[in-house]
C-alpha positions in Angstrom: -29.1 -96.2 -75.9 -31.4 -93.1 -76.9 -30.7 -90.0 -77.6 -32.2 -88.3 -74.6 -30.2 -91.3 -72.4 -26.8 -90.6 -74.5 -27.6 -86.4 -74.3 -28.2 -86.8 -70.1 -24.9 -89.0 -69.2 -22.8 -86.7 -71.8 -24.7 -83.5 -69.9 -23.5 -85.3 -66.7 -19.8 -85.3 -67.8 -19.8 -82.2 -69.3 -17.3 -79.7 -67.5 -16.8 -75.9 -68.6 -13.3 -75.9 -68.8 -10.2 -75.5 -66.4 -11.1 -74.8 -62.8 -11.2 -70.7 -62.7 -7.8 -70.0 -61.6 -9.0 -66.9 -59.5 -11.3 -69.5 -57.2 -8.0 -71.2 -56.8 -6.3 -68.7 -55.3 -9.1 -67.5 -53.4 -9.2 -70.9 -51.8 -5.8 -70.7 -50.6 -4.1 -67.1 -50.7 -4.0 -66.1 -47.1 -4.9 -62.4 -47.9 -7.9 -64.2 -49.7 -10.4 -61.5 -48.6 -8.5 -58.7 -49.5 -7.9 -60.4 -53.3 -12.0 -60.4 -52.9 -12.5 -56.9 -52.2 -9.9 -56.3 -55.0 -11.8 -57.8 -57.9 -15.2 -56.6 -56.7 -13.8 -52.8 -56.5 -14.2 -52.0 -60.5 -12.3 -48.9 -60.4 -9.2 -51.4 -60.1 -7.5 -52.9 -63.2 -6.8 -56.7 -63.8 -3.7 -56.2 -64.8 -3.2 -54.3 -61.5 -4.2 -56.7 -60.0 -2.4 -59.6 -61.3 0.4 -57.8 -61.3 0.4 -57.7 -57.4 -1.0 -61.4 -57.2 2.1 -62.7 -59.0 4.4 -60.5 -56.9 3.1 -62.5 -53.5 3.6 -65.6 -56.2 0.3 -66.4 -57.4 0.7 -66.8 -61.0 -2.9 -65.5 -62.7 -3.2 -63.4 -66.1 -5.5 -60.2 -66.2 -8.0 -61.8 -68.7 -8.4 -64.4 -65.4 -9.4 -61.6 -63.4 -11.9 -59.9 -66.0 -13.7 -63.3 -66.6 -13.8 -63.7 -62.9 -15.7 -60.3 -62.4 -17.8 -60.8 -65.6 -19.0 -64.5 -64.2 -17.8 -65.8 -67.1 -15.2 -68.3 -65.3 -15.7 -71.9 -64.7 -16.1 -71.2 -61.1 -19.6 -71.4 -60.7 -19.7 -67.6 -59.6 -23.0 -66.3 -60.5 
C-alpha cells in the first residue's frame, strides 16, 4: 500500500473526538430550542447555563458549552 492509499483510508477513519455533548442534548432535551437560543445569546454564561442543564438532568460541563459556541466541538457546527 502507498502512502497516499494508507494517508486516504486512515483520513477515512479519522474521527475528531467524542460526539459534542451539547449536540447530544440538543438532539433529545425537549426544551431543545430554548437550550439553542441559550448558547447563541452571548451575554449568557456557560456555567449558567450548565448549571440549569444539569438541574433538568442533563449532565454537561461549561467548557462544553464554550467549545459549542466557539465551533470548536466535534459536532460538525460550523
Amino acid at each position: 500500500m502507498s502512502f497516499t492509499e494508507a494517508l486516504e483510508k486512515a483520513k477515512a477513519e479519522y474521527s475528531k473526538g467524542p460526539t459534542c455533548t451539547v449536540a447530544l442534548i440538543l438532539k433529545s432535551h425537549p426544551d431543545a430550542d430554548e437550550i439553542k437560543a441559550s448558547i447563541e445569546e452571548r451575554g449568557i454564561p456557560g456555567t449558567v447555563i450548565a448549571r440549569a442543564l444539569e438541574a433538568t438532568g442533563s449532565k454537561v460541563k461549561a467548557e462544553a458549552i464554550q467549545r459549542h459556541r466557539r465551533g470548536a466541538c466535534g459536532c460538525g457546527r460550523p
